[in-house]
N, C-alpha and C positions, 0 to 999 in steps of 0.2 A: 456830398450833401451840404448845402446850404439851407441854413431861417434867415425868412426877410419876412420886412410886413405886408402884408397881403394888401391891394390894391383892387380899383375895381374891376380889371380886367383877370382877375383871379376868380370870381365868381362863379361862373357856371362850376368850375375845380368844385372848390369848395363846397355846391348846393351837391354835389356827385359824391364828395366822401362825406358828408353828412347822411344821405340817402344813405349809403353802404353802411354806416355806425348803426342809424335805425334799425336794417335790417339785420346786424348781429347781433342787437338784445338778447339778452338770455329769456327774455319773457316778451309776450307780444305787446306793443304800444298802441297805442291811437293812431291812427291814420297820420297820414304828415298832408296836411294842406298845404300845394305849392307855393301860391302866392302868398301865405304867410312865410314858407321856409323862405323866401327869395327876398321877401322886405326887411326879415329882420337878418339875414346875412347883408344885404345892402346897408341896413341901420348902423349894423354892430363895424362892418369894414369902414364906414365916414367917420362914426360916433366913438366907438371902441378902440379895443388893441384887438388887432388880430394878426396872428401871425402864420405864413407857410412853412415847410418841409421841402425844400425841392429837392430832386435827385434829378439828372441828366435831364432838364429842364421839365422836368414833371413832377407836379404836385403828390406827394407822398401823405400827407396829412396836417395836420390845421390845430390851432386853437383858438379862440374868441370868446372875448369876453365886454363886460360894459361895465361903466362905473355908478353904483348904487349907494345905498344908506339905511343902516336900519331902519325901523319904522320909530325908534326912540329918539335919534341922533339926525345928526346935519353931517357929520364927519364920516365921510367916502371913503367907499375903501373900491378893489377891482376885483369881479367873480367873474367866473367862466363859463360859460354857456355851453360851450364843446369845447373838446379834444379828444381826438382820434388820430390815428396811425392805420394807414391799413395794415390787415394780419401780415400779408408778406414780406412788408415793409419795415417789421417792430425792432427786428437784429440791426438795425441801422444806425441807431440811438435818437431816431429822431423825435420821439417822445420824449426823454430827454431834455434834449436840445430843445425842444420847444418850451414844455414850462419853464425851464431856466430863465428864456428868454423873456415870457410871460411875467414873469417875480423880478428880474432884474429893469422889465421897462417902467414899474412904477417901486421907484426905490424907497418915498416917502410917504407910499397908505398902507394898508394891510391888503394882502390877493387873499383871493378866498377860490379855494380848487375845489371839487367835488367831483365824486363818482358814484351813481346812484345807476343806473342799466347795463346792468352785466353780471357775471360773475365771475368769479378767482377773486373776492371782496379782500380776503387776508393779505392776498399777493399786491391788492393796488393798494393798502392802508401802507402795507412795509413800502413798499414804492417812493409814496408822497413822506414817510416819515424818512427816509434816507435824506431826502430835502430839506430835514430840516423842518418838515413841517408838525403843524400837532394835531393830533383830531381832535374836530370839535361841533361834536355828536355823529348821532345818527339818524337815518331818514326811513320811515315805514310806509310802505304804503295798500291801501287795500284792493283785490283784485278784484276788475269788472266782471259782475254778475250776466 
């Protein structure tokens, strides 16, 4: 298994395991409109970091992200928009392998990771703290009527 950065010919990959991440929510989402899924993976692979998973020349799963700013500050830091592993794929370490990759490509902002659609919440907080990382907060949100 190899991480490289994902390029444009990586996209259709990449809009296919994002479709399959949608569809493993633990809770139902909003529809995914394609040609917004397809501009902001085209935005994020020009503009962003985004990184592959390959295994035997196939795309295993993704992360990306784009460089942002609080609403208070001008100082950047990089947050992730996705990251996914397919289920079959997770014993491989390329989840792993990927954030690492992700935090060690901007060695001088703050990354900012999040998991917010899914559950096993405990099992990804221990995950991302194994890394080194810290939580900081939490995300509620209310269910469509």
């Amino acid at each position: 298994m190899q991480i490289r950065e994902a390029n444009e010919d990586d996209r259709a990959d990449i809009i296919s395991l994002l479709v399959q991440m949608h569809e493993d929510a633990e809770f139902k989402l909003s529809a995914i409109n394609p040609e917004k899924l397809y501009n902001t993976v085209v935005h994020t692979v020009q503009k962003g970091v985004v990184f592959v998973a390959e295994k035997e020349e196939e795309i295993i799963g993704s992360i990306g992200g784009l460089y942002s700013s609080d609403w208070w500050s001008e100082e950047e830091f990089l947050g992730d928009l996705w990251f996914y592993v397919y289920k079959e794929k997770r014993a491989t370490g390329a989840g792993l392998s990927l954030i690492k990759k992700f935090i060690l490509s901007e060695p001088n902002i703050q990354v900012r990771l999040g998991h917010v659609y899914g559950g096993d919440m405990e099992r990804k907080d221990k995950f991302y703290e194994r890394l080194g990382l810290l939580k900081a907060g939490t995300y509620y949100v209310t269910e469509k009527k």
